[in-house]
VEXPAGU-273102 format. One record per residue (C-alpha): residue in one letter; z, x, y. Coordinates in steps of 0.5 Angstrom, whole numbers, plus 500, padded with zeros to 3 digits. Layout:
BEGIN
AZXY;...
END
This chain:
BEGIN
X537584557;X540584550;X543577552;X537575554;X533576549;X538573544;X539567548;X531566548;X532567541;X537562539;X533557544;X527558541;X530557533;X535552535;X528547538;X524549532;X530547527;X531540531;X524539532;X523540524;X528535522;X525530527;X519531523;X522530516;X526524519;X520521522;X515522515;X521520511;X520513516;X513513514;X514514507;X519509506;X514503510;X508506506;X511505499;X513499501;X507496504;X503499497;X508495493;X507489498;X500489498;X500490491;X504484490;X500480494;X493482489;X497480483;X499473486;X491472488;X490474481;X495469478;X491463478;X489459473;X483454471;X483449467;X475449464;X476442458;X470442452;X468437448;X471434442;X468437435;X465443439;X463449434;X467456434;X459458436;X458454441;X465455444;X464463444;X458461448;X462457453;X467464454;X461468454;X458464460;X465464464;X467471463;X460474466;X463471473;X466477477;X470471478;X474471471;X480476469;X481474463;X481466459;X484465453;X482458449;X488452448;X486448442;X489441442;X493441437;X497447440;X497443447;X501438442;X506442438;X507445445;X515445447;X514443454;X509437452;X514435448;X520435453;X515431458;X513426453;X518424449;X515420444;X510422439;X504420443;X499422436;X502417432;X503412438;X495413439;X493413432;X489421435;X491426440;X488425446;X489431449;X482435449;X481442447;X479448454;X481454456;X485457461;X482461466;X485467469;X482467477;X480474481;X482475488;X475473489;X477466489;X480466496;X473465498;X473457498;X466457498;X464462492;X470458488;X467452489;X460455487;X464459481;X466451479;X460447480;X457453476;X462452470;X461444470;X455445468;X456449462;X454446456;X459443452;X465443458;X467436460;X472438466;X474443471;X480442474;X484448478;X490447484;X485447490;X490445495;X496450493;X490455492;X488455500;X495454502;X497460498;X491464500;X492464508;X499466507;X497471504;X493473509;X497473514;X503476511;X497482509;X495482516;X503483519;X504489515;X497491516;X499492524;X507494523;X505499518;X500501524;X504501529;X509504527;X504510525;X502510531;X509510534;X511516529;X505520532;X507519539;X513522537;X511529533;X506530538;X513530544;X518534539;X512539538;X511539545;X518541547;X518547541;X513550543;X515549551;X521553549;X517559548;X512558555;X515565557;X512568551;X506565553;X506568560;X507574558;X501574552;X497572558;X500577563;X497582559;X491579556;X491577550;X486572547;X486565546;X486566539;X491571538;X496567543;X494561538;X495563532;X502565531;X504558533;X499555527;X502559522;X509557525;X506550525;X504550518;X511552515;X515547519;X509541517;X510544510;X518544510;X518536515;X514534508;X518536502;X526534506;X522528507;X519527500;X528529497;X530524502;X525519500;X526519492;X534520494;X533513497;X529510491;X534513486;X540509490;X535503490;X534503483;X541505480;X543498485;X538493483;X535496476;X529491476;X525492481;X523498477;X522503482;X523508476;X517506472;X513509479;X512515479;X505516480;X506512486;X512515489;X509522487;X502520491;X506518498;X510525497;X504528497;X501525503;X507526507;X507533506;X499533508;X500528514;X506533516;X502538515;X496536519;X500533525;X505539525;X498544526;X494539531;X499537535;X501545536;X494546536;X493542543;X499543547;X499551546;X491550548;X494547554;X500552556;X494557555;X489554560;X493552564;X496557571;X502562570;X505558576;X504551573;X506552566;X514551568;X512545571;X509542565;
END
């Protein structure tokens, strides 16, 4: 009897232990995906952001006049920031220099370049027809001669985008949902190694309540123990990264890398306690000489 009851211990411990390790392993897959596509998405909003509009002014505008031309440009919801480029720079400029290689001021007897701003575009700008607007509008601002923006590179740049954030967007769904399927099996056989305790509790009438609880409490420690090995792995796997390739500058995010920490534990803890949850629910329901064949 002794040798039973140590050997149902031990199948007991042993599946709780491998299911344990299974959910820690399964966490730290989503958690690597997840810091991944944060980092990929993130990426793809700065590109959108990175664009830049060129907005040319008349000759001989005043400092007043100019300042009103910012200000009509910085209160679309379009510009992130704008910074003014006189003539004068753009001449002196070492590029412009390098393109030209002679003296065009003296050449022409005057600097022909006009004086503008650079306007940094909003993720906004993916929206064709809002930019067209955006355009148009400045246009007609007084005191602005040109607006000039890269149209063709910004549409191509856009739809891929999308459908690169489309693409991560299904693989990091998928995955998730994989990952859940496969808790939701691991819990499964945990808590079928314990079915004869079960039997036994219905056998003498305990409630469902009383049988249940037990397997919560279990539940919420092996969700909270998958959490933290997952979050040591994780940051273990970040460190080699970082000590390997220094300029991705993983060891500057660490509000990011500890957020995703915090969310495996949750979601460890949550699908830990509601796959137990149900499938305990189901030995409960279901009858003594079925459950063996579950």
């Amino acid at each position: 009897m002794a040798a039973e009851t140590n050997k149902f211990v031990y199948r007991v411990r042993n599946a709780y232990v491998v299911s344990t390790i299974s959910i820690a392993l399964l966490l730290f897959l989503l958690g690597g995906v997840g810091y991944m596509l944060v980092n990929i998405l993130s990426t793809t909003a700065k590109m959108r952001e990175g664009v830049t509009m060129i907005v040319e002014l008349k000759d001989s505008l005043s400092e007043s006049e100019r300042n009103a031309v910012a200000e009509r440009l910085a209160e679309s919801d379009m510009v992130v920031a704008l910074k003014y480029i006189s003539k004068d720079e753009k001449l002196n400029d070492e590029e412009f220099r390098r393109t030209f290689a002679v003296d065009v001021k003296a050449a022409l007897g005057e600097n022909p370049l006009p004086d503008s701003f650079d306007v940094t575009l909003s993720a906004l700008s993916s929206d064709e027809e809002a930019l067209a607007a955006f355009v148009e509008e400045a246009s007609k601002i007084e005191g602005v001669t040109h607006v000039s923006y890269p149209k063709m590179f910004l549409g191509v740049m856009h739809s891929a985008l999308d459908v690169m954030q489309l693409i991560v967007l299904i693989v990091g769904g998928a995955l998730l949902l994989v990952s859940l399927l496969l808790v939701g099996n691991t819990v499964r056989l945990a808590v079928y190694s314990e079915r004869e305790l079960i039997n036994v509790l219905k056998a003498v009438g305990a409630t469902r309540w009383f049988i249940v609880k037990p397997f919560l409490v279990k539940s919420l420690l092996q969700g909270v123990i998958a959490g933290v090995v997952a979050t040591i792995l994780l940051v273990l796997a970040l460190y080699g990264v970082d000590y390997a390739l220094p300029d991705l500058g993983i060891a500057s995010q660490v509000e990011l890398i500890a957020i995703i920490a915090g969310i495996m534990v949750a979601v460890g803890v949550v699908i830990a306690v509601v796959a137990t949850l149900i499938i305990v629910n189901r030995f409960v329901s279901m009858k003594t000489n079925k459950i063996h064949l579950y």
